[in-house]
VMD Tcl script that draws the C-alpha trace (Angstrom):
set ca {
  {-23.25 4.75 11.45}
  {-22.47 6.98 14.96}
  {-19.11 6.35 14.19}
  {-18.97 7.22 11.12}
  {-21.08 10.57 11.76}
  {-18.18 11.18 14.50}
  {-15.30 10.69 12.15}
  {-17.18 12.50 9.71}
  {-17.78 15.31 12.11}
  {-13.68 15.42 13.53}
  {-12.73 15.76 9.82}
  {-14.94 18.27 8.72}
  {-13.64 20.48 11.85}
  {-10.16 20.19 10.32}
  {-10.79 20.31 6.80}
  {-13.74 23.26 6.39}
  {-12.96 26.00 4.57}
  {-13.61 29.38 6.50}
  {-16.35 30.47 3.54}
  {-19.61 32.07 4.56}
  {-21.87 29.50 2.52}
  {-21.43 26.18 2.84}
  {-23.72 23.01 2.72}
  {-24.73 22.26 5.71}
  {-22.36 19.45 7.46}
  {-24.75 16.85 8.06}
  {-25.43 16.85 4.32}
  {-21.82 16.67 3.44}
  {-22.07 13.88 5.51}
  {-24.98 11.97 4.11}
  {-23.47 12.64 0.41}
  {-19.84 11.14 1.34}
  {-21.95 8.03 2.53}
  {-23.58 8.10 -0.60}
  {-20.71 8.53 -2.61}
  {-19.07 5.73 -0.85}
  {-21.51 3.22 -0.83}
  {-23.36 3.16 -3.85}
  {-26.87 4.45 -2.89}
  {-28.04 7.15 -5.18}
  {-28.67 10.73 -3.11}
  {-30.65 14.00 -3.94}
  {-27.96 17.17 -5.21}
  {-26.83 19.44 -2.42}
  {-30.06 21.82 -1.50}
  {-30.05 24.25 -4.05}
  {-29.71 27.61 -4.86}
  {-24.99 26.96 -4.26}
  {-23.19 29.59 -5.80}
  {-20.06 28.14 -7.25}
  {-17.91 29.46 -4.29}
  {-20.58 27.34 -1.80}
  {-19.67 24.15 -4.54}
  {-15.94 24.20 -3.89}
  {-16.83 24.81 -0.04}
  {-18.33 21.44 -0.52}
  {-16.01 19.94 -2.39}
  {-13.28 20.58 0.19}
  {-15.38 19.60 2.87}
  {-16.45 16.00 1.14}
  {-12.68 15.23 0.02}
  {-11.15 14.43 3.47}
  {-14.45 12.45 3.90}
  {-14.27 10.38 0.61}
  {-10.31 9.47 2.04}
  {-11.75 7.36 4.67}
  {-13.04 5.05 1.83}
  {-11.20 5.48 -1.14}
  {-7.90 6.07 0.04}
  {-5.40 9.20 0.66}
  {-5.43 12.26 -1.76}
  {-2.83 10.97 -4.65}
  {-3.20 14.25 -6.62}
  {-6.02 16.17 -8.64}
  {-8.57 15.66 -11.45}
  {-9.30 18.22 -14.06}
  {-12.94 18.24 -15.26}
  {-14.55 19.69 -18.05}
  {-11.59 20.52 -19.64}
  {-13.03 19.50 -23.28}
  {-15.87 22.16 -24.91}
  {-18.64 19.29 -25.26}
  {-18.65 18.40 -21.29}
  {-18.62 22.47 -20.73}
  {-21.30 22.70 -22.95}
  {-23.31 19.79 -21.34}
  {-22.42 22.06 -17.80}
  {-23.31 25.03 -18.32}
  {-19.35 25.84 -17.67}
  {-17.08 28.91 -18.83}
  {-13.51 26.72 -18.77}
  {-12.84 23.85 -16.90}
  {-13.22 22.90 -12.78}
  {-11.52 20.54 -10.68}
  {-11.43 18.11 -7.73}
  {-9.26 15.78 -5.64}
  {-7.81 12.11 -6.80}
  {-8.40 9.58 -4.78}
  {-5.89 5.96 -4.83}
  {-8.81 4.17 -5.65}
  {-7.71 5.56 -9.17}
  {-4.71 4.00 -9.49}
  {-5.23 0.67 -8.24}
  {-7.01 -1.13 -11.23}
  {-4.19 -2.13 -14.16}
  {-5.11 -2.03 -17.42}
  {-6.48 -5.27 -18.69}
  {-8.69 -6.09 -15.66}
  {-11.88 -6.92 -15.07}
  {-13.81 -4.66 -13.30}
  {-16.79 -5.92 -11.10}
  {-20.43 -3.69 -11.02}
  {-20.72 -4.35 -7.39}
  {-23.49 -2.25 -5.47}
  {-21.52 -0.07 -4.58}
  {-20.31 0.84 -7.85}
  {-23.66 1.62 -9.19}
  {-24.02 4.17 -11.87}
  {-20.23 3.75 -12.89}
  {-19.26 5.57 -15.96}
  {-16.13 4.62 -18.45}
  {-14.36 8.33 -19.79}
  {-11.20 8.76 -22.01}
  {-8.27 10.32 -20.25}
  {-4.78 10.75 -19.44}
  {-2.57 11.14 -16.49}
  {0.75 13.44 -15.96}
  {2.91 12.92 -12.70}
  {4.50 15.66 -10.65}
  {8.51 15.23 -11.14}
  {8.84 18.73 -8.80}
  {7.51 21.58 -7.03}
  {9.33 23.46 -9.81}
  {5.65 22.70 -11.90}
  {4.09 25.86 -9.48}
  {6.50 28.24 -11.30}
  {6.12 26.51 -14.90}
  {3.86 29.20 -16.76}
  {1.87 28.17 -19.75}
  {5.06 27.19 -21.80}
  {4.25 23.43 -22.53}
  {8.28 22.49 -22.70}
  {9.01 24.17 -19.71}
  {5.70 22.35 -17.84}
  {7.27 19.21 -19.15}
  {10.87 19.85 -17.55}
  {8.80 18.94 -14.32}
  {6.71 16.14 -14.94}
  {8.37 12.42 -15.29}
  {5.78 10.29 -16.60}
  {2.85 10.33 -18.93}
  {0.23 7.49 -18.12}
  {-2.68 5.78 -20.21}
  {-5.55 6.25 -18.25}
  {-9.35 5.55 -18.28}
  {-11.50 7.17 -15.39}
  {-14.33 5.53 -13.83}
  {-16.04 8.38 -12.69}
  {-19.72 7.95 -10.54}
  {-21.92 10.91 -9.87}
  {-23.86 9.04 -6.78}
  {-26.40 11.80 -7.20}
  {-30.30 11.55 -9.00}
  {-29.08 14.08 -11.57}
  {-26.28 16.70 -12.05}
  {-28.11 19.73 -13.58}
  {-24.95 21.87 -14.12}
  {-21.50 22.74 -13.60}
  {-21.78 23.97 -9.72}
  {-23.44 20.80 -8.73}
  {-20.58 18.49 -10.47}
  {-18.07 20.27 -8.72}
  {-20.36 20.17 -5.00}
  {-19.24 16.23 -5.36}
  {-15.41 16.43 -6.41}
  {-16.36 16.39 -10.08}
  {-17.51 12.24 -9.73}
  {-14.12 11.32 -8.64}
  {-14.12 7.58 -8.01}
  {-12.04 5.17 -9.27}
  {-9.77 4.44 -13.10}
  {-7.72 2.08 -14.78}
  {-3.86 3.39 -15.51}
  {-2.20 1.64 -18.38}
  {1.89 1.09 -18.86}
  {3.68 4.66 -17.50}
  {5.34 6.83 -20.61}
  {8.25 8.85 -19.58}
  {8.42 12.35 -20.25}
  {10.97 14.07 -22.31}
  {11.02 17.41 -22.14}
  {11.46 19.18 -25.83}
  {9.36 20.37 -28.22}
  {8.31 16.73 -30.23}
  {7.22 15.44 -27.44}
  {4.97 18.27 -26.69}
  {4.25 18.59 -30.16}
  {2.63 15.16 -29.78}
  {1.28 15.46 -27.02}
  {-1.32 17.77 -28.86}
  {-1.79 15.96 -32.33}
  {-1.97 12.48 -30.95}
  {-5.02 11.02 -32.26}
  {-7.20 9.52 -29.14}
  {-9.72 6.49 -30.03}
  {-12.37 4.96 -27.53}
  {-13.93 1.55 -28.45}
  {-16.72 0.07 -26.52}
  {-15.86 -3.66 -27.85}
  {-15.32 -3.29 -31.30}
  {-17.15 -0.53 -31.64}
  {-15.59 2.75 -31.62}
  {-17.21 5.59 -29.90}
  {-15.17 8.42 -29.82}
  {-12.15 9.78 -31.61}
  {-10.42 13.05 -30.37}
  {-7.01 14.82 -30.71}
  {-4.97 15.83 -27.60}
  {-6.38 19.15 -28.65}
  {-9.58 17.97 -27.06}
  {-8.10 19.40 -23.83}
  {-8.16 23.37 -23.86}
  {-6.38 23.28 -26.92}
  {-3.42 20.75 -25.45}
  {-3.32 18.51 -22.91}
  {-0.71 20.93 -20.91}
  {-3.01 23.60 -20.78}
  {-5.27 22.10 -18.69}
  {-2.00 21.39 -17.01}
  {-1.57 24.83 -16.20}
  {-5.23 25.35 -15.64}
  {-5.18 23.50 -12.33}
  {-1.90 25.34 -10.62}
  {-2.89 28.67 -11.60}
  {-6.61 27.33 -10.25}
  {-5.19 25.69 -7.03}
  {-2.66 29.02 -6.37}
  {-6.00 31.24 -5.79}
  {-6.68 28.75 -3.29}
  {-3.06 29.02 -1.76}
  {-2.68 25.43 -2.76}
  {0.91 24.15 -5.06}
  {0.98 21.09 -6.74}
  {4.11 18.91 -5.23}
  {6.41 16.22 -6.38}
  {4.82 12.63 -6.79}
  {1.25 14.53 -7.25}
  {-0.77 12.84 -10.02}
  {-3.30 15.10 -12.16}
  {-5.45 13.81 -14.51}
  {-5.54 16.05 -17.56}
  {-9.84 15.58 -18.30}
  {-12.24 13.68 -20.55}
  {-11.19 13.35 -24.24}
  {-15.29 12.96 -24.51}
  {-18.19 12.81 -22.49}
  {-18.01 9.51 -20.13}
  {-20.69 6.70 -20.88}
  {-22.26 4.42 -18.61}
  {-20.37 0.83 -17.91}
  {-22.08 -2.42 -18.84}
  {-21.46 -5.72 -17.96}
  {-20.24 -8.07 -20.17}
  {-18.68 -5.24 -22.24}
  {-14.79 -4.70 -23.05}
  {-13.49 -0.77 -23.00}
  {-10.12 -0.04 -24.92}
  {-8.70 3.11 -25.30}
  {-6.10 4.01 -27.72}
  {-3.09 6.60 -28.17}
  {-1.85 7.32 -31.70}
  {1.31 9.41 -32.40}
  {2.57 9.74 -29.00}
  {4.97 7.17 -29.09}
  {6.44 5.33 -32.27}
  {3.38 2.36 -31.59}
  {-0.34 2.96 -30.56}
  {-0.49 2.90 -26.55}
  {-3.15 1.26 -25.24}
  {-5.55 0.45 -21.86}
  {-8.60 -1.27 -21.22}
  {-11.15 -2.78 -18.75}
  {-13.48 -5.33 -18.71}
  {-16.76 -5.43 -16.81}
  {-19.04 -7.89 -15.34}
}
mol new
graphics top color blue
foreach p $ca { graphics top sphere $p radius 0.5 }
foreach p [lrange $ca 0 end-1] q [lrange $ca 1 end] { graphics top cylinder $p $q radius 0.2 }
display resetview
């Protein structure tokens, strides 16, 4: 535990933003270790404005690397009008992916250790970062696409580690849940029109067993999966941060993320993207 205190310590020097408000460090701390390890911990000590949330955020993301791996890219969160709602949000937020994301292949079975307690299963979707040329991209969804290479089937597995989550500022206080995911066969991009074109009318299908328990478009996502796309480097540029080549982003939640059980089979479905449904899945026990 003292070492981990230290190491926490020696990153948070590094890594802390230079913002007035901030949780204090020992609690940043304490919620990395709960994050980490499964035990369930009280919210930051309220009242956080949202600028003291994203102090937080940065200062628990080079924490959360010690355990689930190096920064791989970004999550988008909130980017669908039901999970803003649920917030309390105006638009959508965002936090760091870890490459705990990416490890799990689609087909595996997942097990609820302790330290995975309070997992959730959410609908989403992945985009890598072909180049830095992304930064300069606009909103123009062909001319975001010119700078990705690959779309990829993707279902987060997203874990609060907190007793409750009252609103948007205390989601993003803990890197919007960012924990782990499941990444299904990688699509690659081509950069015209159709393929943006369905990109937004793909129809998006979530199945707990045989039970289906959502179905979205790619409209879901601000309208189109790219603009949540564009949401997160005009978001990261007020921060003087740039997206860079081989950066993954997931794109947000096609609808609001349900708890996993054991013993139960999740399969999520793509329809209209490509000329067959695209699939991935996870089993738990």
């Amino acid at each position: 535990m003292r070492r981990f205190v230290m190491l926490a310590a020696a990153s948070l020097a590094l890594a802390s933003p230079a913002l007035a408000a901030c949780p204090d460090e020992t609690e940043v701390a304490a919620m990395a270790g709960a994050l980490s390890s499964g035990r369930i911990a009280e919210p930051f000590s309220p009242p956080l404005t949202m600028a003291d949330a994203e102090c937080a955020r940065d200062r628990l993301a080079p924490l959360l690397a010690q355990h689930f791996g190096r920064a791989v890219g970004y999550k988008v969160g909130a980017a669908g009008e039901a999970t803003q709602r649920r917030y309390g949000l105006p638009g959508p937020v965002w936090g760091v992916l870890f490459a705990s994301a990416l490890q799990t292949r689609s087909g595996a079975t997942v097990a609820l250790t302790p330290a995975l307690a309070g997992l959730s299963v959410e609908a989403d979707l992945l985009v890598r970062v072909r180049d830095a040329g992304i930064n300069r991209a606009g909103r123009d969804h062909v001319a975001l696409l010119r700078h990705l290479d690959q779309v990829i089937p993707f279902i987060e597995l997203p874990r609060a580690g907190v007793a409750r989550v009252p609103d948007g500022i205390a989601l993003v206080s803990v890197n919007v849940s960012s924990r782990l995911g499941v990444v299904g066969r990688a699509i690659p991009v081509r950069a015209d029109a159709d393929f943006a074109a369905r990109l937004g009318s793909m129809v998006v299908t979530f199945h707990d067993d045989d039970r289906q328990i959502a179905r979205e478009t790619g409209a879901t996502l601000l309208g189109h999966p790219l603009n949540a796309l564009a949401y997160l480097v005009e978001a990261l540029a007020k921060e003087g941060k740039q997206l860079k080549a081989g950066d993954i982003v997931s794109l947000g939640g096609f609808a609001p993320s349900v708890p996993a059980v054991a013993g139960h089979r999740y399969e999520q479905r793509y329809e209209g993207l490509g000329a067959e449904t695209i699939s991935v899945s996870v089993r738990f026990r």
